[in-house]
N, C-alpha and C positions, 0 to 999 in steps of 0.2 A: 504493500500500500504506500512506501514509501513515492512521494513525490505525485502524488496522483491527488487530483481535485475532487475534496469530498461534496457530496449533494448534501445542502442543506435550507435547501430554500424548494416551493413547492407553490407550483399552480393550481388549486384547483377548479376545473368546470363545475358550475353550480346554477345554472342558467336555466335549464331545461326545465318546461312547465308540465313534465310528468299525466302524458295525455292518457297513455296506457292506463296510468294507475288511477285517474280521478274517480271513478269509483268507491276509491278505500283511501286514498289521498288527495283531499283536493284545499284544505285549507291552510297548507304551508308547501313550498317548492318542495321539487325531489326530495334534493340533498338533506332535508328536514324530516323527510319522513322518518318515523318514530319506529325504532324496535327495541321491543319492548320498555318504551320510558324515555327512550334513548335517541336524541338524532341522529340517522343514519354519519353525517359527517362529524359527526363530535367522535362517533367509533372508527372512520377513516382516519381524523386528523390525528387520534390517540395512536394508531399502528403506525405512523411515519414518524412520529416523535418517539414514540420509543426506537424506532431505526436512525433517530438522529437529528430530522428535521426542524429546526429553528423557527422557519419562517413561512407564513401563508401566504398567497396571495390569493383572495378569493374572486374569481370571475364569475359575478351573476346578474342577473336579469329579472327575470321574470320574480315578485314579490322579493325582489333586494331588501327592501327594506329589517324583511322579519329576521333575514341573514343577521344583518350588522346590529339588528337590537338584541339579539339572541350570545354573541360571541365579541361587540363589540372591538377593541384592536390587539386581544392575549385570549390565548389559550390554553392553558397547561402549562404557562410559562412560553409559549411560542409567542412570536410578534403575528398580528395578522393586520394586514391589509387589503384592504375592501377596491375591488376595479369592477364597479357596477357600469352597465349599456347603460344608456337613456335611448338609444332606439337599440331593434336588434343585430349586432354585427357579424351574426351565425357562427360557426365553433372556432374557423381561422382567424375572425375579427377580434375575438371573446380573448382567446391567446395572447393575440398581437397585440393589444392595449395591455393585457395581465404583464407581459414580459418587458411593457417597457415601463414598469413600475417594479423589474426584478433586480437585483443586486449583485449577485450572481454571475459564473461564467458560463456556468451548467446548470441547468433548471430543470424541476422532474415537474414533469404536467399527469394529472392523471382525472381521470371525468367523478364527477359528482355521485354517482348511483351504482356504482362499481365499486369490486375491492378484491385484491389477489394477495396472498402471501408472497411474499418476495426478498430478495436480498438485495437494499440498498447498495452498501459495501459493494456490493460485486458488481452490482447493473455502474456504479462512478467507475471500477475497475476495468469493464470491458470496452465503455463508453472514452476512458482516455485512450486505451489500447488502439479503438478504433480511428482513433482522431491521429492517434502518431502513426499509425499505419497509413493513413489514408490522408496525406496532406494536402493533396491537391483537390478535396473536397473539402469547401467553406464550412459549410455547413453539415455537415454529417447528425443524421436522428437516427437513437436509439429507443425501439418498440419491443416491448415485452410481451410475447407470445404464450396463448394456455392452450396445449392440448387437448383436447373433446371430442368425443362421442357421440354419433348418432343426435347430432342438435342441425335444424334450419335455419336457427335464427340469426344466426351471424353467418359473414363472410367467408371463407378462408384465405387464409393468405400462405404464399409458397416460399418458403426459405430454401435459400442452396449455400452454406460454406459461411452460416452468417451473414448473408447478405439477401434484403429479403426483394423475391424476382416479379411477384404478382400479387396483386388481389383480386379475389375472386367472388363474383356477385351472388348472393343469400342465396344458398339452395342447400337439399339435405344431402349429408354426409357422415357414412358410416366414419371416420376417421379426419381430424383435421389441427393446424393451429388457426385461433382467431386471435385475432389483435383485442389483448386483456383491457386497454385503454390507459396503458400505462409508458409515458413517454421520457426520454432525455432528448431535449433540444438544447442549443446555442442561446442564450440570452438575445443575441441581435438577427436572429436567423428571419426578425419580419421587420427588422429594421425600416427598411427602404418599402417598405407597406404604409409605414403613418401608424396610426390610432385607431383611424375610424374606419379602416375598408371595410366592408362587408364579404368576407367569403368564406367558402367551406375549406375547414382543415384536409379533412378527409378527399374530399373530391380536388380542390384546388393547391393543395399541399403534396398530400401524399401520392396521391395517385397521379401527379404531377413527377415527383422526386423520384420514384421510383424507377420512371424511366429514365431519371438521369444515376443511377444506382447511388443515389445518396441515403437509401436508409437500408437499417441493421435492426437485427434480430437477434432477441435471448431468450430463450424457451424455459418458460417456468411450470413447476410439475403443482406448485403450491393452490389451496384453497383458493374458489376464484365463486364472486356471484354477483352478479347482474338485478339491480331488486327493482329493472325498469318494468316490468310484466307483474302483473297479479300472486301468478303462481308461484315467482322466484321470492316477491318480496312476501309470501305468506310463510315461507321455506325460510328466509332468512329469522325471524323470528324463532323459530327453532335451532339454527345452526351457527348463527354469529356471533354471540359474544361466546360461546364455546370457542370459536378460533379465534379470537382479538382479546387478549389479555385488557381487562379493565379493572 
């Protein structure tokens, strides 16, 4: 670990106005929804800080406000910093305003409604690795990949040699990696974007970069759950703070 730049500062997406779930969640964003007692991201923000995390930066939108009255600028001893839209700038805009409020040379972004076990440590490890391997990419992103099962709902995406080669549109698969929603980008990687563009991470980022081979993959084997659907976030109630030490 010597000489290698720790992650300690952290994005997270907290935007989403949780359509799937209005049903069972409709009176505080995603990221708020309760299990049991609990805001879903008060149990995110607690598993990065016990990995080390210092620093928040929260990217939200949609009912901002119940965010920053709820957590206002500490959490557990972390600093938090609020990068609310006033319109919507969709996931890549959401980012590019959050990271130019970051401090940071390496910034871990991960989405609001998600959570995988993981090794900080190692994902700043492979992430410098990749960056002195690869100098002639500015920008280089490292995504964190969960192996699955027999699931539709996400994408898969194709790794070869750590370097990942495709993504591939929602259909079922007996066997696959989906992108966990857990990122290492460059602090200035939207630099020359502004603040205020509107565009999609995913579509206008990644699926973008990909083609120019600037992003990387690390396969993680760790607990992983999605509480954007009904069924996942009734499942998490049973199964998450069993895995997230609180």
């Amino acid at each position: 670990m010597a000489n290698v730049i720790p992650i300690s500062e952290a994005v997270i997406l907290c935007g989403g106005k949780g359509t799937r779930l209005r049903n069972v969640v409709s009176d505080v964003p995603k990221p708020l929804a309760s299990i049991n007692g609990t805001p879903f991201l008060s149990i995110l923000m607690h598993s990065l800080i016990l990995q080390g995390v210092k620093r928040f930066i929260l990217a939200s939108g949609y009912m901002h406000q119940k965010i920053e009255n709820i957590y206002g600028n500490s959490f557990e001893g972390a600093e938090i910093i609020h990068s609310a839209e006033q319109t919507p700038l969709g996931t890549g805009g959401a980012i590019a305003k959050a990271l130019s409020k970051a401090q940071s040379e390496n910034v871990l972004v991960v989405n609001g409604d998600s959570i995988i076990k993981f090794d900080l440590k190692q994902t700043a490890l492979e992430f410098d690795k990749i960056k002195k391997e690869n100098p002639n990419i500015k920008f280089p992103a490292l995504l964190t990949l969960k192996p699955m099962e027999n699931v539709d709902r996400y994408g898969a995406v194709s790794l070869s040699c750590g370097r990942i080669e495709a993504f591939e549109e929602k259909s079922f698969k007996e066997k696959c990696l989906i992108n966990a929603g857990v990122y290492v980008l460059c602090r200035d990687v939207f630099k020359t974007r502004g603040t205020d563009e509107v565009f999609s991470f995913e579509k206008d980022f990644l699926e973008v970069e990909v083609g120019r081979k600037s992003l990387f993959g690390i396969v993680c084997e760790g607990f992983f759950i999605d509480i954007g659907v009904p069924e996942d976030y009734a499942k998490a109630q049973e199964v998450l703070t069993k895995q997230f030490d609180r």
